[in-house]
N, C-alpha and C positions, 0 to 999 in steps of 0.2 A: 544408534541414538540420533536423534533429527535434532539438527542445527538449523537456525533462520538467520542469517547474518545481512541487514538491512544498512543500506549505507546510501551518500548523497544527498544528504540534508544542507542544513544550514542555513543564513539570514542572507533573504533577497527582497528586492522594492516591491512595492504594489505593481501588477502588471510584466513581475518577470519569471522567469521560467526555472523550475530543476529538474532534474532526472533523479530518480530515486532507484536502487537496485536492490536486490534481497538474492544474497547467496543460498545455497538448502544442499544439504546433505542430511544421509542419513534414511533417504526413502524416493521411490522412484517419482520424481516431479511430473514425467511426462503421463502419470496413469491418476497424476489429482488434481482437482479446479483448486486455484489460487484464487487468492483476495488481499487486497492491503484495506486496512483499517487506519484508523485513526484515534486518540483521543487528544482532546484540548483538556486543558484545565477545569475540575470541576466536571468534566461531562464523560459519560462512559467512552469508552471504547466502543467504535462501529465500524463495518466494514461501507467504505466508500466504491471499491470496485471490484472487479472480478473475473476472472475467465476461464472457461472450462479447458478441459482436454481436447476437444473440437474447436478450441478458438471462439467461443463465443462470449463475449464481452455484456458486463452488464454494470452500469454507473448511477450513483447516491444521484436523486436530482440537483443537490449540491455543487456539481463538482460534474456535472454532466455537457460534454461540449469543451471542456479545457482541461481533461486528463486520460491518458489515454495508460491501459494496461498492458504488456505485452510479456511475453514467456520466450527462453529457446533453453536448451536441454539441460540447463544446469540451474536458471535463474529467472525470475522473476522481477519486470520493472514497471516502474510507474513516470511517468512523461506527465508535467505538470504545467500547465503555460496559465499567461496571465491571473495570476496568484494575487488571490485577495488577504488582505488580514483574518479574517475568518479563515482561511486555510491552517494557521499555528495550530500547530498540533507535536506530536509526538508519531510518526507512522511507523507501523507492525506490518508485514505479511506473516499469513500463513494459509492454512489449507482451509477451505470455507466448511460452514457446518450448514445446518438447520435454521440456524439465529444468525443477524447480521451481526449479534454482540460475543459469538462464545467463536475460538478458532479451533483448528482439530488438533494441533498439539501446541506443548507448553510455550509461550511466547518469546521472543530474541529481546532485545535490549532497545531495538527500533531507533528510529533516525528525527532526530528532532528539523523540523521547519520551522520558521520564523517569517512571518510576511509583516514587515515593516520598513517606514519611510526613516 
């Protein structure tokens, strides 16, 4: 059964930084591209970054140049720096699809962010 256990949220100022982590069990990580998504209130869920099995990194123009994705064998994370209020959101990883909007299995519980003064 595949687990996504997403953690490292929480409320920080305009301009500061989190690390975000996403635990996975349940299916071999190192042979699937990852993505963390996002949704804000009112607005779908989409995938903001990404990275294959080869290490190749791909970012929402959003969110491109201040978040960085990275993997090692068990986990999935997200590196977040100067953080706007437009960043609140709700963040998910999972396995990426076809669509920036659908993930490849059922989703975790995700890690709430807050960017406020």
């Amino acid at each position: 059964q595949v687990q996504l256990v997403e953690s490292g949220g929480g409320l920080v100022q305009p301009g500061g930084s989190l690390r975000l982590s996403c635990a996975t069990s349940g299916f071999i990580l190192s042979i699937n591209d990852m993505g963390w998504y996002r949704q804000a209130p009112g607005n779908e869920r989409e995938l903001v970054a990404s990275i294959t099995t080869g290490g190749t990194r791909n970012y929402a123009d959003s969110v491109r140049g201040r978040f960085t994705i990275s993997r090692d064998n068990g986990s999935v994370y997200l590196q977040m720096n100067s953080l706007k209020p437009e960043d609140t959101a709700v963040y998910y990883c999972n396995g990426i699809t076809a669509s920036a909007y659908i993930g490849r299995w059922a989703w975790g519980q995700g890690t709430q962010v807050t960017v406020s003064s």
